[in-house]
C-alpha positions as CSV (number, residue, x, y, z in Angstrom):
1,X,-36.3,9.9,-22.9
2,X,-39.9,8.1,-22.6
3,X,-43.2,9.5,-21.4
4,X,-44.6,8.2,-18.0
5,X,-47.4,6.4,-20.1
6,X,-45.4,4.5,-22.6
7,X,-44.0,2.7,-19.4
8,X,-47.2,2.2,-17.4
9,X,-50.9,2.2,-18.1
10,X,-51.3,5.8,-16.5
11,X,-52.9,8.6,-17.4
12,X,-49.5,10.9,-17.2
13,X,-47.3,12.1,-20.5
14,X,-45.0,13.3,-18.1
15,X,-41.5,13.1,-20.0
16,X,-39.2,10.5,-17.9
17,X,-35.4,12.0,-18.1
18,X,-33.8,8.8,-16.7
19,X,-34.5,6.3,-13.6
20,X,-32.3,7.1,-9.8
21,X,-32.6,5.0,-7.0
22,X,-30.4,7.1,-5.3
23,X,-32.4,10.4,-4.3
24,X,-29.4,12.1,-3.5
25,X,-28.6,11.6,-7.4
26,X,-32.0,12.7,-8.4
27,X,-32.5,15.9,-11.3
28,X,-35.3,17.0,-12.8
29,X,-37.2,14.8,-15.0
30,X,-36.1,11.7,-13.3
31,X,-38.2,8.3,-12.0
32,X,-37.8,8.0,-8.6
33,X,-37.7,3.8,-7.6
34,X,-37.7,3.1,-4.3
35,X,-35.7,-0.3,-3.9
36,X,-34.9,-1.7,-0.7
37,X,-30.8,-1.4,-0.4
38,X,-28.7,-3.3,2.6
39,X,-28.7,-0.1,4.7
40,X,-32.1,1.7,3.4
41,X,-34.8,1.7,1.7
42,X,-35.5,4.1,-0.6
43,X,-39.3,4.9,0.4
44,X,-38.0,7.1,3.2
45,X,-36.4,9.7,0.8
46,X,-39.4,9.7,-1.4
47,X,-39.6,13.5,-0.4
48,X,-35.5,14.3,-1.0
49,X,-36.0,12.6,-4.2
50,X,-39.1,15.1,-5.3
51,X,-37.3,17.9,-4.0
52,X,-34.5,17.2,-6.0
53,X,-37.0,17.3,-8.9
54,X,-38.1,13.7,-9.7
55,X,-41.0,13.7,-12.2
56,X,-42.8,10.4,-10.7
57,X,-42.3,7.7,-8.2
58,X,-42.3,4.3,-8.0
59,X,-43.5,2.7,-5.2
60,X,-43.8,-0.8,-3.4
61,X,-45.8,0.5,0.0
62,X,-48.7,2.7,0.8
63,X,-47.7,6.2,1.1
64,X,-50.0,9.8,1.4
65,X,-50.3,11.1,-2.2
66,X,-47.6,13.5,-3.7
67,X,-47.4,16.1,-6.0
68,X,-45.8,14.0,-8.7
69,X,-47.4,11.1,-10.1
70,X,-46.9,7.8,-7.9
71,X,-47.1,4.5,-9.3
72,X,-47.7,0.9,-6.8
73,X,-45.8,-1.8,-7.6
74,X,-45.8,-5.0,-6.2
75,X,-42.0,-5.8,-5.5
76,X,-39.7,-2.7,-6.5
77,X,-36.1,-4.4,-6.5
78,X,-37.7,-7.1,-9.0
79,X,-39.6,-4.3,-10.7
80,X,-36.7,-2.1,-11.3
81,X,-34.7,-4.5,-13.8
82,X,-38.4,-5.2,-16.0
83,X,-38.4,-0.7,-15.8
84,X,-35.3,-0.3,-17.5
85,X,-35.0,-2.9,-20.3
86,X,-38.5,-1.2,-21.1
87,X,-37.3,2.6,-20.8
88,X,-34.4,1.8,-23.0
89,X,-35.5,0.1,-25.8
90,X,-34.1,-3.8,-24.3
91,X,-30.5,-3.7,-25.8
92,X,-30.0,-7.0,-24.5
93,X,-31.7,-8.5,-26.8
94,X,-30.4,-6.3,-29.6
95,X,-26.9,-7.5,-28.2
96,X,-25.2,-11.0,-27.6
97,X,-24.8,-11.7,-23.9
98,X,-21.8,-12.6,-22.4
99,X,-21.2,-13.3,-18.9
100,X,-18.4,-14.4,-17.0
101,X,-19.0,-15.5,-13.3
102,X,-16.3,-17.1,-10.3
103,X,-14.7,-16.8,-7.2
104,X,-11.2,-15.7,-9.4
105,X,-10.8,-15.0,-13.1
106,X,-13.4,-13.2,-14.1
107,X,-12.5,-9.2,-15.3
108,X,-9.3,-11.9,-16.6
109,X,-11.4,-13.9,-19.1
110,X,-13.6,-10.9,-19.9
111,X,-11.2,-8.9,-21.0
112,X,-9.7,-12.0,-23.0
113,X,-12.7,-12.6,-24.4
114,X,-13.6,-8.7,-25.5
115,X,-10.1,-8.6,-27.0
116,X,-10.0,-12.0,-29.2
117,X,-13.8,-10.8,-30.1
118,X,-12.6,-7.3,-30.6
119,X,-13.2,-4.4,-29.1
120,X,-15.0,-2.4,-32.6
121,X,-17.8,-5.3,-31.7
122,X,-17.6,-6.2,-28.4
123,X,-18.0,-3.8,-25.1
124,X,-17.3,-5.2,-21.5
125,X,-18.6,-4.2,-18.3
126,X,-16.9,-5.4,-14.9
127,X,-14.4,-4.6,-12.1
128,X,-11.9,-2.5,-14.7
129,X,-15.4,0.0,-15.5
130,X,-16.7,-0.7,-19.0
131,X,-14.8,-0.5,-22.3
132,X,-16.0,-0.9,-26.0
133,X,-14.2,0.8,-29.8
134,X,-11.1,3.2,-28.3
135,X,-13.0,4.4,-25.1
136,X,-13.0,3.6,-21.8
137,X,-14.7,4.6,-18.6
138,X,-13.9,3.8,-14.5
139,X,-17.6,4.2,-13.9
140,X,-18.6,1.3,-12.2
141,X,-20.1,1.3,-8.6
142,X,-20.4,-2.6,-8.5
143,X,-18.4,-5.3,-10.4
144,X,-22.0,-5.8,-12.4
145,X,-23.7,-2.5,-12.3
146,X,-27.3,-2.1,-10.6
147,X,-30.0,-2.1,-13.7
148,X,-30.1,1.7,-13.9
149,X,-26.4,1.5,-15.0
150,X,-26.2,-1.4,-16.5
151,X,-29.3,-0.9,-19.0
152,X,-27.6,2.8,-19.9
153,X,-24.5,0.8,-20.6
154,X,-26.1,-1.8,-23.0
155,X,-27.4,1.1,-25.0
156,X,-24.5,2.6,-25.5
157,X,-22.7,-0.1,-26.7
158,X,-25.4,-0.9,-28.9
159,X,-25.3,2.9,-30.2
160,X,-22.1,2.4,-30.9
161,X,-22.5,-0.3,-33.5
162,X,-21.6,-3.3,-30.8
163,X,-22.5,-6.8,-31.1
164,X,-21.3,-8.3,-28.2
165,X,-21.0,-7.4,-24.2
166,X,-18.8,-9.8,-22.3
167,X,-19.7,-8.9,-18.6
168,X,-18.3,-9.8,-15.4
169,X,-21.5,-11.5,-13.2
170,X,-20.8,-11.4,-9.4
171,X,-22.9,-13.8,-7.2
172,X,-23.9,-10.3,-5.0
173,X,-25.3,-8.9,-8.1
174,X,-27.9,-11.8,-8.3
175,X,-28.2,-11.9,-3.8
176,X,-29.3,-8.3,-4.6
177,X,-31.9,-9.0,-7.6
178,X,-29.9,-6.4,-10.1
179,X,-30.3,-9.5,-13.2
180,X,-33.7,-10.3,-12.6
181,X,-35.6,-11.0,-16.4
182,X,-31.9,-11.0,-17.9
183,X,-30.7,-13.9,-20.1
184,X,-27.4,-14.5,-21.6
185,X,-26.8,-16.0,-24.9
186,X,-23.5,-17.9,-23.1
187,X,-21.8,-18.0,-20.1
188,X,-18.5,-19.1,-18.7
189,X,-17.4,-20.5,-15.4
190,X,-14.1,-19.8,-14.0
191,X,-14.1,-21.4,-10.1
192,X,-15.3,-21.2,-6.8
193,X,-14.0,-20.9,-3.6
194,X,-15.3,-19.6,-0.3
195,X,-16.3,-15.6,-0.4
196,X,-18.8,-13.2,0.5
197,X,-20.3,-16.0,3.0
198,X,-20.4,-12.7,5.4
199,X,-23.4,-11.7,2.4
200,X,-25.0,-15.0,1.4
201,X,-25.0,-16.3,5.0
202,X,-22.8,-19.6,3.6
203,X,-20.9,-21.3,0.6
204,X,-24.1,-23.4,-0.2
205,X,-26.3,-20.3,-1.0
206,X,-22.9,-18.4,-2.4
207,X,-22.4,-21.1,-5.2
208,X,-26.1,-21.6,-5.8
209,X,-26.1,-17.1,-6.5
210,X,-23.4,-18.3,-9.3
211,X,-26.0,-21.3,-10.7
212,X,-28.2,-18.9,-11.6
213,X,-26.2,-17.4,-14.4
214,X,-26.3,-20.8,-15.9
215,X,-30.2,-21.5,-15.1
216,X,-30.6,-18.0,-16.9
217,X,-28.4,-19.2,-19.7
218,X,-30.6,-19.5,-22.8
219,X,-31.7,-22.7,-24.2
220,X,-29.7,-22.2,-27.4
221,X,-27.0,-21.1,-25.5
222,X,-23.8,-22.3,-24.7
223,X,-22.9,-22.9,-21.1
224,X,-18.6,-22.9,-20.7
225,X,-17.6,-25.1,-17.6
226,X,-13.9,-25.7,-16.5
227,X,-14.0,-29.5,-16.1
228,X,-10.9,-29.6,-13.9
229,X,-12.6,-27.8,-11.4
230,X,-13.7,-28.7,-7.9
231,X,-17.5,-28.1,-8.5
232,X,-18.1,-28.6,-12.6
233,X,-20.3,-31.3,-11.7
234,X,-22.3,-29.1,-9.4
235,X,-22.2,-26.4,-11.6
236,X,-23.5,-28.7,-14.7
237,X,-26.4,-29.6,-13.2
238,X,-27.6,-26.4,-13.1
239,X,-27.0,-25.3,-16.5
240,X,-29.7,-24.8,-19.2
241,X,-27.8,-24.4,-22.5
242,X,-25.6,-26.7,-24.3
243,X,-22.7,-27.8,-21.6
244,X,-18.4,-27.0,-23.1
245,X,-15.8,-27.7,-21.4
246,X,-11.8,-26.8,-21.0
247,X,-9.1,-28.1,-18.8
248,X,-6.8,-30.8,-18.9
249,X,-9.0,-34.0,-18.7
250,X,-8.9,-35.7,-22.0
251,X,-12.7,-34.9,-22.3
252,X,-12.6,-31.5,-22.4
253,X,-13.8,-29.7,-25.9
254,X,-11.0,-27.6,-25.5
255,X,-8.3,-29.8,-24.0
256,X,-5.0,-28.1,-22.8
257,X,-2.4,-30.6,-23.6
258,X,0.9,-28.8,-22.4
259,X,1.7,-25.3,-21.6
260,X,5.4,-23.8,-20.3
261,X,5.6,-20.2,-18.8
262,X,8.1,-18.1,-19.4
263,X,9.0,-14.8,-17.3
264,X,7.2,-12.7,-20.2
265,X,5.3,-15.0,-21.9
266,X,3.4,-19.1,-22.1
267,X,3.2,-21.4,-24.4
268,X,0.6,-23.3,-25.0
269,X,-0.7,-26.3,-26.5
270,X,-4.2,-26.7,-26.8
271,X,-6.5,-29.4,-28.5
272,X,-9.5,-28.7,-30.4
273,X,-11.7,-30.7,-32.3
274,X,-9.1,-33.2,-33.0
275,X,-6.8,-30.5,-34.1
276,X,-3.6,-29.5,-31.5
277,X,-2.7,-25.2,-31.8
278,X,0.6,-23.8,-30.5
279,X,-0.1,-20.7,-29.4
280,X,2.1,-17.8,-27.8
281,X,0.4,-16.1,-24.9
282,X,1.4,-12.6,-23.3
283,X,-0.5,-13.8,-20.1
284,X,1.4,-15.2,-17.4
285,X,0.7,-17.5,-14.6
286,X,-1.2,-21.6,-14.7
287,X,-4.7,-19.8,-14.0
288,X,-4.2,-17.4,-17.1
289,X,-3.9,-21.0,-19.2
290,X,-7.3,-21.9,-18.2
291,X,-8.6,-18.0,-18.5
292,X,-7.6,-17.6,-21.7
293,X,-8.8,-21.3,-22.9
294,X,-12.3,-19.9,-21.3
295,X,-12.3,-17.1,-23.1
296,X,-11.5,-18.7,-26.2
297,X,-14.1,-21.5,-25.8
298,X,-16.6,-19.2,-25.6
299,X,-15.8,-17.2,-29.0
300,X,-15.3,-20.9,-30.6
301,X,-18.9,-21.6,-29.3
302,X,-20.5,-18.5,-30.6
303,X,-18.6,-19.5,-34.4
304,X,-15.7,-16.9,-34.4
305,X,-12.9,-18.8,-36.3
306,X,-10.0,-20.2,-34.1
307,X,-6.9,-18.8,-36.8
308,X,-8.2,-15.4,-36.4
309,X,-8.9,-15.4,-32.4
310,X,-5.1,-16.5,-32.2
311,X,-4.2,-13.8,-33.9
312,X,-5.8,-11.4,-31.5
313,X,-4.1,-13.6,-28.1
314,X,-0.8,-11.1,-29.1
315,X,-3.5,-8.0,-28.5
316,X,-4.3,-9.0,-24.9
317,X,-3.6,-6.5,-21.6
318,X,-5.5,-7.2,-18.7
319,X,-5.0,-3.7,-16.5
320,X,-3.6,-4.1,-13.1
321,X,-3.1,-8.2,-13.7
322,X,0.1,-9.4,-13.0
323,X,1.0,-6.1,-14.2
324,X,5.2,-5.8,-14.0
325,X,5.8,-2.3,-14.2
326,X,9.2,-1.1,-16.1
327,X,11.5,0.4,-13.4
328,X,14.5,-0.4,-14.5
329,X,15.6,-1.5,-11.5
330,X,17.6,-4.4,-10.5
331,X,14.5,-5.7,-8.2
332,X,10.8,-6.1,-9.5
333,X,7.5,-4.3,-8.8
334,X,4.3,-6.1,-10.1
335,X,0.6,-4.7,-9.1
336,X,-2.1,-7.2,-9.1
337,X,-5.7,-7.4,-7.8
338,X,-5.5,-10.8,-5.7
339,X,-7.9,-10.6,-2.5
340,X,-8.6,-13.5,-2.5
341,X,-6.9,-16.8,-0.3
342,X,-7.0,-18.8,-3.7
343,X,-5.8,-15.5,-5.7
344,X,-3.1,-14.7,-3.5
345,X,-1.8,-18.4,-3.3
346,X,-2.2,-19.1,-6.9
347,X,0.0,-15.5,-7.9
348,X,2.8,-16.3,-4.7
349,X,3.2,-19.7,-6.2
350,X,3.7,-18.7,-9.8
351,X,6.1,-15.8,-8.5
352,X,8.2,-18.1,-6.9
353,X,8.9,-20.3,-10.0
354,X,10.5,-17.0,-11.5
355,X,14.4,-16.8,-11.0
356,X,13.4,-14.0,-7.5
357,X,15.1,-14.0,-4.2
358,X,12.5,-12.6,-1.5
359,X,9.1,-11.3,-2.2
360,X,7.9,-8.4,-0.5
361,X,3.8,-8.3,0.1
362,X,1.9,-5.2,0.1
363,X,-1.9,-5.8,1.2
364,X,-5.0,-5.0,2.9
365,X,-8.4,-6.3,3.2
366,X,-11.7,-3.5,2.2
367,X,-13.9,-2.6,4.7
368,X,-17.2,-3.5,5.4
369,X,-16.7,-6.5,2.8
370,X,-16.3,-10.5,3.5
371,X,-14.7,-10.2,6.8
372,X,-14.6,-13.9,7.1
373,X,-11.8,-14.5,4.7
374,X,-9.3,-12.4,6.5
375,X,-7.6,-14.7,8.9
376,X,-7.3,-17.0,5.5
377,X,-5.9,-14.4,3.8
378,X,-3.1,-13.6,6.2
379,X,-2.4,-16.8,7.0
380,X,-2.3,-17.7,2.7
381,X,-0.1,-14.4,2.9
382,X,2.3,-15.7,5.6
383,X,2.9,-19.0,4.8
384,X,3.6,-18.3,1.3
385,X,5.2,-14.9,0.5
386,X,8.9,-14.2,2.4
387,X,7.5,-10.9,4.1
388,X,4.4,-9.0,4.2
389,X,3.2,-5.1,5.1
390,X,-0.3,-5.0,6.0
391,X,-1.7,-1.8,5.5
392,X,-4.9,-0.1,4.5
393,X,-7.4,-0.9,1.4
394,X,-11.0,0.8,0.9
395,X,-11.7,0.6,4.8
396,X,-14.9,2.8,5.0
397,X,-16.2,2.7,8.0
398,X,-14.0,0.1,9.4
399,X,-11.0,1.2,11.3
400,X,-8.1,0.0,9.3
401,X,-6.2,-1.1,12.3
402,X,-9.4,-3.9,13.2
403,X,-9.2,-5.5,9.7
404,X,-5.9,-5.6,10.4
405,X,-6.1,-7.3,13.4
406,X,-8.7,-9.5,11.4
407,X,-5.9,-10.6,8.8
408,X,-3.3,-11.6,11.4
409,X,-5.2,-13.1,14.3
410,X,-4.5,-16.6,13.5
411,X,-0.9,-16.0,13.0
412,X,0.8,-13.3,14.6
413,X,2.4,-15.4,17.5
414,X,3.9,-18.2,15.3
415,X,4.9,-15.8,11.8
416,X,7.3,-12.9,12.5
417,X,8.1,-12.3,9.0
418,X,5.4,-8.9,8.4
419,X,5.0,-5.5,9.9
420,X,2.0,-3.2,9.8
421,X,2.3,0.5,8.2
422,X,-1.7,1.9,8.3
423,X,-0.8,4.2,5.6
424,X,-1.1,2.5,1.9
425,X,1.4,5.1,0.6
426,X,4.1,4.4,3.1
427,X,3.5,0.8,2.9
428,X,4.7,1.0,-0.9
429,X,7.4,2.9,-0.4
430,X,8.8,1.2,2.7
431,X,8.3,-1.9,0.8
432,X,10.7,-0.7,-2.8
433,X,12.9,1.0,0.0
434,X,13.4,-2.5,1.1
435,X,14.0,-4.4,-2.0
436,X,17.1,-6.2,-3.1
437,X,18.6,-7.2,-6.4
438,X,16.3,-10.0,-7.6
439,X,13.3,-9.0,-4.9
440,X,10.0,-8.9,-6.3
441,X,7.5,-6.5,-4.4
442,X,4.1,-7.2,-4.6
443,X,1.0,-4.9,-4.4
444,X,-1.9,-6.5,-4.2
445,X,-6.1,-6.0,-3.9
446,X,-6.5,-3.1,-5.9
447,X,-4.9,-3.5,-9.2
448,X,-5.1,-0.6,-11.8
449,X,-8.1,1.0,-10.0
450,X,-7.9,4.9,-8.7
451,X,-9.6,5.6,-5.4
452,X,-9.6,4.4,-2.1
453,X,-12.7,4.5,0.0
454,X,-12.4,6.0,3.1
455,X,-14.2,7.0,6.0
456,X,-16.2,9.7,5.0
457,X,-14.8,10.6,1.6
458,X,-13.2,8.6,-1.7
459,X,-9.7,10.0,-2.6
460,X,-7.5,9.5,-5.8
461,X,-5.2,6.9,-5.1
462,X,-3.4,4.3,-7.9
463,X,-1.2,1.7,-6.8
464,X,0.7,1.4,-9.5
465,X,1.2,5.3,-9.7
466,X,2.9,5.3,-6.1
467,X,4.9,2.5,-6.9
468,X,6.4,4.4,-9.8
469,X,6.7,7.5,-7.5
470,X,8.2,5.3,-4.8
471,X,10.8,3.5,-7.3
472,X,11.7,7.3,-8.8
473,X,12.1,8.7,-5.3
474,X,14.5,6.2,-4.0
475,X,16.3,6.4,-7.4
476,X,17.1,10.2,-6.6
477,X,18.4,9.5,-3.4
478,X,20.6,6.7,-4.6
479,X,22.0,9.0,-7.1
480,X,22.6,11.6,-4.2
481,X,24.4,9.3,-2.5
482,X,26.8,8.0,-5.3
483,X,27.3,11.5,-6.0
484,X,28.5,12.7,-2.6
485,X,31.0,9.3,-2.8
């Protein structure tokens, strides 16, 4: 809690609870900023907001004077990010910043790199809600947090005796000017491939959102590049602390030399300052190699010692990753958050190097988000999985029946091999109803998360939570039917 003058040169001690943009979310004692959002701008609920009981506003236009303080600003969405570092205390720089930015890969190598790190010292913050010691919270809105969240997250993990954050950064999280004055001490670069070009308008200004992570990397920071990837040269150019790299190519500072995967585990070989390390990884999948050599390049660059961060690779659980579940059963179920062409492709062709017959695809595209990658993403799903349902996931506004439509236009009078079941939960079970000895059933684009946004309302709803229920339920009737024989 701050007074209204220890933020701004005004003549007001009027005690400052916490900072809202959201007026709806507005109690008393809090600072009202009005940013400028995709759909509104906040200066029209300036009222709601002092109704609700905001002790001050902040203000980027003229408005008729109030009965709370107002303070003019000249841009709010750049002021708001300065606002909160201020109001609590700048725990970024009390912290060492971590992020982790790509189309694919990135709540993957954050996680990996919180867990080699350690999770007594180390918080993360992306797509899986925020984690640091033995808790855990599903409280993020956005994969990076707007600054209102993100600054109250920072604080608590520095509260909490961390030393580290290792954060997802999203290239809509820079479009939307939530990092502004934020600088990271190193940060790591998984890929890119086309996504969100419905928000940045094209792939030029979507890559050049993921530069800036690395233009806002600090000087004496470490910048970690995948060298086998289709833009590290691209990428390079842009970045302002000292340039590592990982991959295959002989000039990588982590160089993977050889690497076999197993069905529950890889091995792999790794080269390191002329040194080669075996290691045993619980990750599965090519592009979990090159996560978890990203995540360890970045905790070799910041001095951790390489026999002790292999002994935490045994720790590592990414939550709704490649996630088999244990059914028992004598097909799989695996949950995973792919939504993406290259995710989808990249998970279909590892699954398909594992002793399976058929795999069965359960997946949707969300509403209101990057409707340009559909047709891809039906098309990736088609030509590569052996059948697909196409149901609902986070439609909003959209009717689920149009995305739909969306994700099999390009395909649906030369592939035969899907159906369409609207409802998510029917789609899961019709798709473990299905399943054969040696089948794998996929469900894919929402991972380990627990709501899906609907029309007007969010419900609970966990994917791998129906699949278990779907599994159990056709388990019982088996069992009936065995017993009347």
């Amino acid at each position: 809690m701050k007074k209204l003058n220890q933020l701004y040169n005004i003549d007001s001690n009027v005690e400052i609870k916490d900072i809202k943009i959201n007026s709806k979310e507005v109690t008393k004692g809090d600072l009202f900023v009005c940013t400028s959002g995709v759909t509104a701008d906040r200066h029209n609920f300036i009222d709601q907001a002092i109704d609700n009981g905001a002790s001050a506003v902040i203000v980027s236009k003229n408005i008729d004077e109030k009965k709370v303080p107002i303070i003019k600003v000249k841009d709010t969405n750049e002021e708001l990010s300065t606002l909160c570092q201020k109001f609590y205390d700048y725990p970024n720089e009390k912290l060492k910043m971590i992020g982790v930015t790509g189309t694919d890969g990135k709540t993957s190598t954050a996680t990996i790199i919180q867990t080699l790190i350690g999770k007594d010292i180390c918080g993360y913050i992306g797509t899986n809600g925020r984690s640091w010691k033995n808790k855990k919270m599903d409280d993020n809105p956005n994969t990076t947090p707007d600054e209102t969240i993100l600054y109250k997250f920072l604080n608590d993990f520095k509260n909490d005796g961390c030393t580290h954050v290792a954060m997802e950064v999203s290239s809509e999280a820079y479009y939307r000017k939530r990092l502004e004055n934020l600088e990271f001490d190193v940060s790591c670069y998984t890929n890119v491939t086309p996504e969100h070009i419905n928000i940045h308008g094209s792939f030029d200004n979507y890559i050049n959102c993921k530069k800036e992570l690395f233009r806002r990397t600090k000087k004496s920071g470490y910048c970690i590049l995948n060298i086998d990837e289709k833009y590290y040269e691209d990428i390079k150019e842009a970045c302002n602390g000292k340039v590592l790299t990982y991959g295959k190519n002989e000039a990588a500072t982590l160089q993977i030399i050889d690497y076999k995967i197993f069905p529950k585990k890889t091995l792999v070989t790794w080269k390191y300052k002329g040194k080669k390390y075996e290691i045993e990884s619980p990750l599965l999948g090519d592009f979990n190699v090159y996560n978890l050599s990203a995540g360890m390049l970045v905790c070799l660059s910041m001095g951790f010692n390489i026999e002790k961060l292999v002994k935490n690779i045994k720790l590592i659980y990414i939550s709704g990753r490649l996630e088999l579940l244990n059914t028992n059963t004598p097909y799989y179920v695996m949950v995973d958050y792919a939504h993406t062409p290259n995710g989808i492709k990249n998970l279909l062709n590892f699954v398909h190097n594992l002793d399976i017959n058929r795999s069965i695809v359960v997946i949707g595209s969300a509403g209101e988000r990057d409707f340009l990658k559909r047709p891809v993403m039906g098309k990736t799903i088609l030509e590569n999985a052996n059948y697909a349902i196409f149901t609902y996931e986070d439609p909003r506004s959209e009717n689920p029946l149009d995305i739909i439509e969306m994700l099999i236009k390009d395909i649906k009078d030369t592939h035969h091999n899907y159906e369409i079941e609207v409802d998510r939960h029917k789609a899961i079970e019709k798709a473990i109803n299905m399943a054969k000895e040696k089948d794998i059933v996929l469900v894919l684009g929402k991972g380990n998360e627990t709501y899906q946004k609907l029309k007007n309302e969010t419900i609970y709803f966990n994917d791998i939570e129906e699949c278990y229920n779907a599994v159990s339920k056709r388990k019982e009737r088996e069992l009936l039917v065995k017993e009347k024989i």
